[in-house]
N, C-alpha and C positions, 0 to 999 in steps of 0.2 A: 778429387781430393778437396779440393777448395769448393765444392760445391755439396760436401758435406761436413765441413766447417762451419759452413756458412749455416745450415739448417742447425745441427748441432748447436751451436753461438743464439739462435732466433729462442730455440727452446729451454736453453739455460737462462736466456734473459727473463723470459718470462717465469721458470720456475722457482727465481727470487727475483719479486715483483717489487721489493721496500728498495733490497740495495739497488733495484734496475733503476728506484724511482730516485734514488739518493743521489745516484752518480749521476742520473739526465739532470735534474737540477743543477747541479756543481759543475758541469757541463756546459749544458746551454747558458748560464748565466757569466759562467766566464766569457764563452765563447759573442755573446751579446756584448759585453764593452768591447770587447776585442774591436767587432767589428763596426760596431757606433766609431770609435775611434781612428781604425780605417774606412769608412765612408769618409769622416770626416777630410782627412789630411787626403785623401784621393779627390774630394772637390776640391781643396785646395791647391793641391801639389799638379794634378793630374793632368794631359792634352786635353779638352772639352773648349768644347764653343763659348768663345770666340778667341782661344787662345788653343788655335790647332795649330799652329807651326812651332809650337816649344823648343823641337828637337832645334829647331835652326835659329832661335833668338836668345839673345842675351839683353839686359837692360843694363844700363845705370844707375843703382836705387840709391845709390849714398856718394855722398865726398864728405872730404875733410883735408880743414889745412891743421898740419901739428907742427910742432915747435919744442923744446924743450922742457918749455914749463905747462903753452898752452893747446888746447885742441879745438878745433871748432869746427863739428859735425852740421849734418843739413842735407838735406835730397838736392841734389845738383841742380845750377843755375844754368838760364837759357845759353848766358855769353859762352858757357864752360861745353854746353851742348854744340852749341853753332859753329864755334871754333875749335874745336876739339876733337871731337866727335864725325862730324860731315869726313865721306870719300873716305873711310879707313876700307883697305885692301881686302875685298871677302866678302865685303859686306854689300847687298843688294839694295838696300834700305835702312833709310834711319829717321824715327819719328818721337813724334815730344808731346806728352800729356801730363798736367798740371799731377801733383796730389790731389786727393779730395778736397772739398770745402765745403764747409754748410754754408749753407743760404737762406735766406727766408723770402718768403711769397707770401703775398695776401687776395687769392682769388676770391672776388666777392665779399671782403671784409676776413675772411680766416685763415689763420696763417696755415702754411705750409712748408712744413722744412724737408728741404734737398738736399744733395752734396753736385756742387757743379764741378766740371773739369773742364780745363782750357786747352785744347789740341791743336793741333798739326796736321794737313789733308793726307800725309804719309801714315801717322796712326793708322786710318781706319785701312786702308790697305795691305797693313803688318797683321793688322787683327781679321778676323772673319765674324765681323754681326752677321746676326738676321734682322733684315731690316724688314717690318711689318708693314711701313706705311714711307711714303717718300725714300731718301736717298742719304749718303755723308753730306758736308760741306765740302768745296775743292781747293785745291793751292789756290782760284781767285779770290775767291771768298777770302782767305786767310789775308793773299797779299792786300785785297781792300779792306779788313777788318769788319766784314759785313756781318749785322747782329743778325746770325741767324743759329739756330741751336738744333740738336740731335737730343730726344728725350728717348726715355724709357718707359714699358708700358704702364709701369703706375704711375710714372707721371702724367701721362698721359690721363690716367684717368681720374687722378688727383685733382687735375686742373680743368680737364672738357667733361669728366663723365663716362670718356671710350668715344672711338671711331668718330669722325674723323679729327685728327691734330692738324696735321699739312696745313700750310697756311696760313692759321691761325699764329695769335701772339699768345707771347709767357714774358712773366715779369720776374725775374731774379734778379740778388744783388742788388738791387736799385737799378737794373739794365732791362730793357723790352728786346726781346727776340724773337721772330719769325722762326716756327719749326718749320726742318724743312724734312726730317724724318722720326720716325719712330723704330728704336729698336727693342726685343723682346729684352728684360729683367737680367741682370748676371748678377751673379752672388755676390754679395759684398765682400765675403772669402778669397775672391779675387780681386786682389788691390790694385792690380795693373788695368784692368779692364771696366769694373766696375765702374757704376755712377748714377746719376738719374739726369742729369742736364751735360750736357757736350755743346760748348762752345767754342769759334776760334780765338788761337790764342790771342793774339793782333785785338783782340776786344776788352781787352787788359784796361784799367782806368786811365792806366800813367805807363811809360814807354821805359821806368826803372826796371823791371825785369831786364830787360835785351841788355843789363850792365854788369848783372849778378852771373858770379862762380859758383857761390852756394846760391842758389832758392827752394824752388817747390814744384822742380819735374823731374819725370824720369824720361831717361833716354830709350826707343827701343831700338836696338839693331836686327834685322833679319840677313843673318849671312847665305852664301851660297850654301854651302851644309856643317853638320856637326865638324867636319874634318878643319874647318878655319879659323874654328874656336882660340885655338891656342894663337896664331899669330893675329886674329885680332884682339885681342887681350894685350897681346906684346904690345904691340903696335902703341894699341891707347898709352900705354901704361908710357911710352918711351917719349910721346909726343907731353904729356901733361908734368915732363921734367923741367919744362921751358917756362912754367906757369911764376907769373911775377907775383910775390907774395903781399899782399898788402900791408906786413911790417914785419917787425923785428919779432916779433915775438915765432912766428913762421917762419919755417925753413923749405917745406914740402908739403904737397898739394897729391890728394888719392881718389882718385875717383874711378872704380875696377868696374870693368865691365862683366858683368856674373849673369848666370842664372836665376830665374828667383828662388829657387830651395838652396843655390850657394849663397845669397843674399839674406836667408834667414839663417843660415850655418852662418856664417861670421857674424850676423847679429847675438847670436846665442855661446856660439863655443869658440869665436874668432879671437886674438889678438887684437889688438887696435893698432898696434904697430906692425902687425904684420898683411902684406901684398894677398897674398894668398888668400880662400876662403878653405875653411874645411866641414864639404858635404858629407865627408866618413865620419865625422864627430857625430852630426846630425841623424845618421844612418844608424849609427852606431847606439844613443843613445833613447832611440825609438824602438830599436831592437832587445835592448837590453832591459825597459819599461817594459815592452810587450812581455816578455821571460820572465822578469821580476814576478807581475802581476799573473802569470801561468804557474808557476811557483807553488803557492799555498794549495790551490784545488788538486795540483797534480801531486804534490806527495799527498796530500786525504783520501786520493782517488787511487792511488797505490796503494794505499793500507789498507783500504777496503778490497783493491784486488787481492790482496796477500791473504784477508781472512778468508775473502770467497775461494780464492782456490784451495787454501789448505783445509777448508771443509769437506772437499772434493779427496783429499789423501784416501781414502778406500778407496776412490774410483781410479786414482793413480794410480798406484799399487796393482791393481787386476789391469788392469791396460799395458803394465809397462809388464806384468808379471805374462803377459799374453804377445809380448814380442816388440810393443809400442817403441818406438824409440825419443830421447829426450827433443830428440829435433822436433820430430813428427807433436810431440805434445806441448815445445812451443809455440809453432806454429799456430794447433788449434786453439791455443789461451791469447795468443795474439789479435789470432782473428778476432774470437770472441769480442775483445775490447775494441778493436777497432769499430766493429758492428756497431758495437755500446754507445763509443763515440761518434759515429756517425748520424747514428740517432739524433743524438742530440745536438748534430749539428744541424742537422736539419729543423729542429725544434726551434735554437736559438737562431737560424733567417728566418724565420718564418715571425718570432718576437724581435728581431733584429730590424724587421721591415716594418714594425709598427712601429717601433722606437724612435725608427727613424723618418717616416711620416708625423709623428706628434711633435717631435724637431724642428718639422719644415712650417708645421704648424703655427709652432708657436711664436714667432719669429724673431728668435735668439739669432738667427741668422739670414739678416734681409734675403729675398727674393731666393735664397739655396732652398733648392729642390733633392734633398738627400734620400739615395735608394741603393740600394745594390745591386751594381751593374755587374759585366763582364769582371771586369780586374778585383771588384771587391769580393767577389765569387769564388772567384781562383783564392785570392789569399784566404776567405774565408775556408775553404774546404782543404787547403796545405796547413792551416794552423791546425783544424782540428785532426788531420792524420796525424802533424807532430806531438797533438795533444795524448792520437791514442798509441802512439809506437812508447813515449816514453813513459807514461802510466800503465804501460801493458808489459813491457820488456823484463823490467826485476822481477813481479812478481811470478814471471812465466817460468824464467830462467831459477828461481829460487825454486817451485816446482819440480823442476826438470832433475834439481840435487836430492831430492830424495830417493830413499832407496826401497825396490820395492817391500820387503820384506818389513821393511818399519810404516809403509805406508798403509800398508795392509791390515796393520794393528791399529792405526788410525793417529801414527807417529806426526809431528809437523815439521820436525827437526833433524 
């Protein structure tokens, strides 16, 4: 039966070629932001190197002290990290990387702008580089503050040209650093990980960090698994009750240990007074963008299924007058559309994967390398089924309500 649907559905497409060509357009082209926009938030959001242990880390990405009248926001201070944070129950590790920074360099007389990060020898063991050339820095390194730096491969070649870095000196900040690795580019899409220069932190100008609540790191934690989540969350949350407030104007001090897509969910849909983040807002309101924007082509893609089938009422009429049942010929008006759309979903990867090379091209988004992998595949081919169930569903079923005798006369109604 389905495999004469399916022929059935091939030959109807092509014996209206305009409306076949109408809907693959309205189709694929939806279906191409669609999935522009999942690549996108899938590099962002998604496990990939060097941020494969997701499922088992949480960071620190914000505190705040508030007060009645005042608030004062800021990516968390080392003292707040060190003492705070160190030995909570569950957790395996826990590691510390500045925010970004720009920098500037002058190899050879021209400048070169960077973004440095200052870390911790536990970083690079939470995270998984590919190191190309040499190695991390270690806890000695850190405890001696030794200028040595971890670049990335454009800096790398920014600075030498390509192969070899190791060994050689780089100049940021007004600071000389011995590389002592190279690792391969991470998309600046990833805030946690990203960077082009990796130094230790210990290499600071002035030793004022080690005294700041608020500064300019993130904490990471890697717990034993998802399941410790919740009490290390409690946990932090119970110890940073104890935090001395710097004056009157504060009464409480927040600094949640999150996820990072719960860290952009309360950036976006959170309260500021409230503990909690909310990733269902976030979920929620990606979902309901995606739907909005499927919206328009799919009621235009219904109306034109409703004309194309009702052109079809003589051929109703003899099929149903010949024993067809209304099941049986939604079905086959189903298929049809799904065919339709699948077409065109395959049209729209195929434009989707150029869109998304000219992207990476153009570099709107340092070093992301945007394509459609596994997971963006999957949702890309689940949208376009829900694109063709519901553009195919009314019209099939409004179909199915006529009667033969009226369709036979070439009735619509």
């Amino acid at each position: 039966m389905l495999k004469s649907y399916l022929k059935l559905a091939w030959k109807v497409l092509w014996r209206r070629r305009f409306f076949t060509a109408t809907s693959l357009f309205g189709i694929s082209v939806t279906l191409v932001v669609l999935m522009v926009a999942t690549a996108l938030l899938d590099h962002t959001f998604a496990p990939m190197p060097p941020e494969v242990r997701q499922e088992r880390t949480l960071g620190i990405f914000r505190a705040r002290f508030t007060g009645p009248h005042s608030t004062w926001n800021s990516a968390a201070g080392y003292r707040m990290l060190d003492r705070y944070a160190r030995n909570l129950p569950g957790v395996e590790r826990m590691g510390m990387v500045s925010v970004p920074t720009e920098v500037q360099s002058y190899p050879g007389g021209t400048r070169v702008d960077s973004t440095m990060r200052r870390a911790d020898a536990e970083f690079w063991r939470i995270l998984d580089f590919t190191f190309v050339e040499g190695g991390p820095f270690t806890d000695q390194d850190v405890a001696n503050g030794s200028s040595v730096a971890v670049i990335n491969v454009a800096t790398r070649d920014r600075f030498f040209g390509g192969p070899p870095a190791v060994g050689r000196t780089i100049e940021a900040d007004n600071q000389r650093f011995r590389v002592i690795g190279v690792i391969e580019n991470v998309s600046t899409t990833r805030p946690v990980s990203s960077g082009d220069v990796f130094v230790p932190l210990t290499t600071a100008k002035t030793d004022a960090y080690k005294q700041e609540m608020l500064g300019d790191f993130f904490g990471l934690l890697l717990a034993r698994s998802p399941a410790d989540f919740p009490a290390v969350k409690a946990e932090l949350l119970s110890r940073l009750k104890s935090v001395e407030m710097p004056d009157r104007d504060y009464d409480r001090f927040f600094a949640p240990a999150e996820t990072y897509f719960e860290s952009v969910a309360s950036r976006s849909f959170g309260d500021r007074n409230e503990e909690r983040s909310h990733p269902e807002r976030l979920w929620g309101a990606m979902v309901f963008v995606g739907l909005l924007f499927m919206l328009l082509p799919t009621v235009n893609l219904v109306n034109l299924n409703v004309s194309r089938i009702m052109e079809r009422a003589s051929e109703i009429g003899v099929r149903k007058a010949f024993g067809a049942s209304s099941r049986t010929l939604v079905g086959q008006f189903v298929v049809e559309n799904l065919v339709l759309t699948l077409v065109g979903a395959v049209i729209g990867f195929v434009l989707s994967a150029i869109v998304l090379r000219t992207i990476s091209g153009t570099g709107l988004f340092p070093y992301a390398h945007l394509h459609i992998n596994i997971r963006v595949f999957v949702y890309g081919v689940g949208l376009a089924v829900l694109f063709g169930l519901i553009s195919g569903v009314y019209p099939a079923w409004r179909m199915s309500r006529l009667q033969p005798v009226s369709a036979l006369k070439g009735a619509t109604r």
